[in-house]
C-alpha positions in Angstrom: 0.0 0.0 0.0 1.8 3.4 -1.1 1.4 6.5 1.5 -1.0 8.7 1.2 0.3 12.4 -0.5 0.7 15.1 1.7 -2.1 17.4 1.2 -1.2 20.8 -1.2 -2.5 24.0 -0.1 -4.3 25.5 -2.5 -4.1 29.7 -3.0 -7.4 31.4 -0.6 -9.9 32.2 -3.5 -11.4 35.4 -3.4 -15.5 36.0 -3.0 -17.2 36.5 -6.5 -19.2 39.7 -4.6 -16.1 40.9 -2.8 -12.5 41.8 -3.7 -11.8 40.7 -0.1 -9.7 37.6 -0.3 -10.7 34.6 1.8 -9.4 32.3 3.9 -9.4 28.3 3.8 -11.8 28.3 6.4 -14.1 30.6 4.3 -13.0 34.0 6.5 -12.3 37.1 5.1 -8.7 37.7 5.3 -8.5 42.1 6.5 -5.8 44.4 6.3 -4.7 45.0 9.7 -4.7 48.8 10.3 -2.1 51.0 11.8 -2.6 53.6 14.5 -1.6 57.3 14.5 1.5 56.0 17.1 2.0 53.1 14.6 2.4 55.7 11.8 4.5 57.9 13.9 7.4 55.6 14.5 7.1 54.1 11.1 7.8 57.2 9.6 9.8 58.8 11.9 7.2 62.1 12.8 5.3 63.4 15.6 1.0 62.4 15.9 1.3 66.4 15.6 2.8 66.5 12.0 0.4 63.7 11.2 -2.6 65.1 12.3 -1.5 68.6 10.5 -1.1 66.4 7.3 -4.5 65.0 7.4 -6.2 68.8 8.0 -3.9 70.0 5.0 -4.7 67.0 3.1 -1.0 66.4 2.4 -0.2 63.2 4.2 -1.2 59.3 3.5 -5.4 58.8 3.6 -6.8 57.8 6.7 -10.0 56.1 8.2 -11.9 57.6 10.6 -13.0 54.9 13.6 -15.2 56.5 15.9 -13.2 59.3 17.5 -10.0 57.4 16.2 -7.8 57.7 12.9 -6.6 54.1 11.4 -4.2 54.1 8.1 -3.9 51.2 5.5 -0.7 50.0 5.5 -1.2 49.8 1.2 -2.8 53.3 1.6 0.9 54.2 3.4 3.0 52.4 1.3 1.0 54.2 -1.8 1.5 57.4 -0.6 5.1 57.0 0.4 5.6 55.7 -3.0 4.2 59.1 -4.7 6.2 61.0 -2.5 9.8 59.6 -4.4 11.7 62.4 -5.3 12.1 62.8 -9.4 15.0 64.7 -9.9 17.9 62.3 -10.9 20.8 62.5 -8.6 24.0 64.1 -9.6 
C-alpha cells in the first residue's frame, strides 16, 4: 500500500461579490490597520505633524473609527511611493 500524499494548499480564493480575499476556512482575510502611534514611529514624525497632514490633506489617507484615525498599510506604502523624489541624482 503506497502512503498517502501530503495534502497541497491551494491559494485562498477570493469572493465572486467581494475583492476581499478569503481564507481556507471561508474567513475574510483584512488588512490590519495601523494607528496614529503606529504611523508615527514608522515614519519617523510626531502624531502632531500627522494630524497637520490630514487637516492639509498632504499626508497618507486615513480612516476615521469613531473618535480614532486608522491608516492602511497599502494606503501608506502608496502614498510613500508618490512621494519619491524625481530629480535624478547628480
Amino acid at each position: 500500500m503506497s502512503p498517502t500524499p501530503a495534502a497541497v494548499p491551494s491559494p485562498a480564493p477570493s469572493s465572486p461579490r467581494s475583492s476581499v480575499p478569503i481564507d481556507r476556512t471561508g474567513a475574510p482575510m483584512f488588512e490590519p490597520l495601523l494607528t496614529i502611534d503606529d504611523l508615527a514611529l514608522w515614519l519617523g514624525k510626531p502624531r502632531g505633524t500627522l494630524y497637520q497632514w490630514r487637516t492639509r490633506g498632504l499626508g497618507p489617507r486615513a480612516i476615521k473609527v469613531g473618535n480614532d484615525l486608522r491608516y492602511q498599510r497599502s494606503e501608506v506604502e502608496a502614498w510613500l511611493a508618490s512621494q519619491l523624489d524625481t530629480r535624478e541624482s547628480a
